[in-house]
C-alpha positions in Angstrom: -35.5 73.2 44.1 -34.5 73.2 40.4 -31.3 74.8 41.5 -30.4 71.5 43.8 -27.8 68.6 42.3 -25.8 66.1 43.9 -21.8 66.7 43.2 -20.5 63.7 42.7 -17.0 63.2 45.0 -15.1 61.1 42.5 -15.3 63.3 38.8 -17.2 66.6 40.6 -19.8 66.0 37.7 -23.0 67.4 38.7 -26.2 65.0 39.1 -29.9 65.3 38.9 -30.6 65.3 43.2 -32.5 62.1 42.6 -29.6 60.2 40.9 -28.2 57.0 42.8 -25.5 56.8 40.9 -23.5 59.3 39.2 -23.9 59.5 35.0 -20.3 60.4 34.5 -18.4 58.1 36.3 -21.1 55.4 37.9 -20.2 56.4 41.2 -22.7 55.6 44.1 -25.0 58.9 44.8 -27.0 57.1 48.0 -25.2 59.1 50.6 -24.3 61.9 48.7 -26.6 65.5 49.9 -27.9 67.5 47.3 -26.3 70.4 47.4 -26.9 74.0 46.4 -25.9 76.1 42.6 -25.3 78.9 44.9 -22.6 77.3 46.8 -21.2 75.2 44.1 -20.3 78.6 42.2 -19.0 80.5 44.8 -16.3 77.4 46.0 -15.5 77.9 41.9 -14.1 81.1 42.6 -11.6 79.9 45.2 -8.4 79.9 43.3 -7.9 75.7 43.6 -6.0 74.9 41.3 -6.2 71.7 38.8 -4.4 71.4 35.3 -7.3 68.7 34.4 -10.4 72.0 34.4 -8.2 74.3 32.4 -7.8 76.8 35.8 -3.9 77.3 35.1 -5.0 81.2 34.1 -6.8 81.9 37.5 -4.2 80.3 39.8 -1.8 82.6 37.8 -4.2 85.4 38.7 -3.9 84.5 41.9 -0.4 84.3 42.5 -0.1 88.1 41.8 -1.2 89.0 44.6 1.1 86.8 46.6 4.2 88.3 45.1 3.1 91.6 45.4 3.0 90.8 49.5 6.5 89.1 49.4 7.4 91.9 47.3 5.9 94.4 49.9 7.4 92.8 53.1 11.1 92.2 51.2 11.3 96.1 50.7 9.9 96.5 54.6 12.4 94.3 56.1 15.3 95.6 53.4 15.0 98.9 55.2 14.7 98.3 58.2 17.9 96.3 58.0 19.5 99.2 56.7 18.4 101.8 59.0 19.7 99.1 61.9 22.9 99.5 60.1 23.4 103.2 59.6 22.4 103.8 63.1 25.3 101.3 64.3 27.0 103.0 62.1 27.3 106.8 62.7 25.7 106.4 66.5 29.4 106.6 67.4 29.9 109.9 66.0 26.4 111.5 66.9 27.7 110.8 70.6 30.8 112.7 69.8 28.9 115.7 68.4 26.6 115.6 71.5 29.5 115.7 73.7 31.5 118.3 71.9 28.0 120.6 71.9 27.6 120.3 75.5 31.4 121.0 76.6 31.0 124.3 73.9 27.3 125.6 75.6 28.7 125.0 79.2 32.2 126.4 78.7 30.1 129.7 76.8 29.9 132.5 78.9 26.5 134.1 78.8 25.9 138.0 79.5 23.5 139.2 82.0 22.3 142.7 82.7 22.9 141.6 86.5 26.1 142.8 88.2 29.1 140.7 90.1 29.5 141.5 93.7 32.4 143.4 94.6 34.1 142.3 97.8 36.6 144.3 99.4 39.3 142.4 100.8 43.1 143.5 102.0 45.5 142.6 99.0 49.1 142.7 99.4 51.3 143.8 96.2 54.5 142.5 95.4 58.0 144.8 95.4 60.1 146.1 97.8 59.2 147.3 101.3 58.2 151.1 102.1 60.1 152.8 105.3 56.9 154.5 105.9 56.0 153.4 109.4 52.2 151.7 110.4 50.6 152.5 113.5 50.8 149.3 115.8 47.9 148.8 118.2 49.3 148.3 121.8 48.0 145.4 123.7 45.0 145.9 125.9 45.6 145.2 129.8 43.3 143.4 131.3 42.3 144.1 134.8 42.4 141.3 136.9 39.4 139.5 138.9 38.8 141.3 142.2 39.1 138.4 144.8 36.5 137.9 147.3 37.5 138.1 150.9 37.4 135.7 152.8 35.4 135.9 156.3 36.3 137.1 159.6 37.1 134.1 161.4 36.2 134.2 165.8 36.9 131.6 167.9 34.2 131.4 171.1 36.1 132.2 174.4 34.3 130.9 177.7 31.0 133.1 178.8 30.8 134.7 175.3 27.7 134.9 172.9 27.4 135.3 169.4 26.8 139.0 169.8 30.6 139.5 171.0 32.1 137.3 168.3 30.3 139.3 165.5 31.2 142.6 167.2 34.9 141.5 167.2 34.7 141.9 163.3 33.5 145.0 163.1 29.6 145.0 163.2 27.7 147.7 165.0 24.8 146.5 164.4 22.6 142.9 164.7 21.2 142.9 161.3 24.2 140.8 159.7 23.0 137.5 162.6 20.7 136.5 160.4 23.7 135.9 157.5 25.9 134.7 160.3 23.9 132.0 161.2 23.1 130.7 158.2 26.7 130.7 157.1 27.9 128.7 160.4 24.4 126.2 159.7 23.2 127.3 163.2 19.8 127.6 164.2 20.0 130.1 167.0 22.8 132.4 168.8 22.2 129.8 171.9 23.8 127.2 169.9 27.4 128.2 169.9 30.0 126.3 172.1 33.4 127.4 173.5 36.4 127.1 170.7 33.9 126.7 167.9 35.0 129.0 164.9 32.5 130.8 163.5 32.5 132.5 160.3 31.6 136.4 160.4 30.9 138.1 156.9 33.3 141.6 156.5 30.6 144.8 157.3 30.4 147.0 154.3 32.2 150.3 154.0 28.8 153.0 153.7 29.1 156.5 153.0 28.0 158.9 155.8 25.7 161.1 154.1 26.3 164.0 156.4 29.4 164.3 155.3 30.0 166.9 152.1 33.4 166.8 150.2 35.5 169.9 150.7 
């Protein structure tokens, strides 16, 4: 413990770590802790400075190092105030330039190996009219829609059946009552009455086979 001492806080003269009072000064030691050599030399080296302990050289020392970091950040911010400016600056005319480059690329015709599509399309040249005569398409006739015929129309005399009225249109044959009877909404030939019209469909023309064309 020979390295221990009591500091004292009024003239920081150092003291046996028994003292009471201080030697230098007579300033009461009672409720001062001893303190360590250790630690007393190591807070020396903090660059504190006081004219009285003859430190004016180390707080020069010291200040050094504090320029050079003023010195450091001046430069930093120096430049970076002049880049801001130039780019204020001539940002203007690298816009231009950009512009004018992309007008140039897009207005460039590039060459490909691939070939345009011809079309051909009638052209007309200009000059005076030939005498040589062009073929004019006559209009097409159209035949007109054959019209359906209307059906034979019977009106039912007294004591007659349906068989008579068909026959009177032609029929030879009972294979068109079915047809008839469905056209009139009938549901048998017994269902007629006197003076009702009744619709009879036109018999087809057929082709006698036995005949043979001369």
């Amino acid at each position: 413990m020979s390295d221990s001492f009591k500091l004292c806080p009024i003239c920081d003269a150092r003291n046996p770590r028994t003292a009471l009072r201080c030697g230098n000064c007579g300033t009461t030691l009672a409720d001062v802790a001893a303190g360590d050599a250790r630690l007393s030399q190591a807070r020396a080296v903090l660059p504190t400075y006081d004219y009285r302990q003859g430190e004016t050289d180390l707080y020069e020392a010291s200040l050094g190092d504090v320029g050079r970091r003023y010195l450091v950040g001046g430069v930093a911010g120096l430049m970076l105030v002049m880049t801001l400016g130039l780019a204020l600056i001539f940002s203007p005319q690298l816009a231009a330039l950009t512009s004018n480059v992309g007008t140039q690329v897009g207005n460039r015709l590039f060459i490909t190996n691939t070939p345009r599509p011809t079309f051909d399309f009638p052209s007309v040249t200009p000059g005076t009219p030939t005498l040589t005569p062009s073929r004019t398409l006559s209009p097409t006739a159209t035949p007109p829609a054959t019209a359906t015929p209307a059906p034979c129309q019977q009106i039912v005399q007294p004591l007659e059946g349906l068989i008579a009225v068909v026959s009177r249109c032609g029929h030879r044959d009972l294979f068109v009552m079915t047809e008839v009877l469905a056209l009139n909404n009938l549901d048998s030939a017994e269902d007629i009455t006197v003076n009702q019209i009744i619709f009879v469909p036109w018999p087809t023309e057929t082709v006698n086979p036995d005949l043979t064309l001369t």
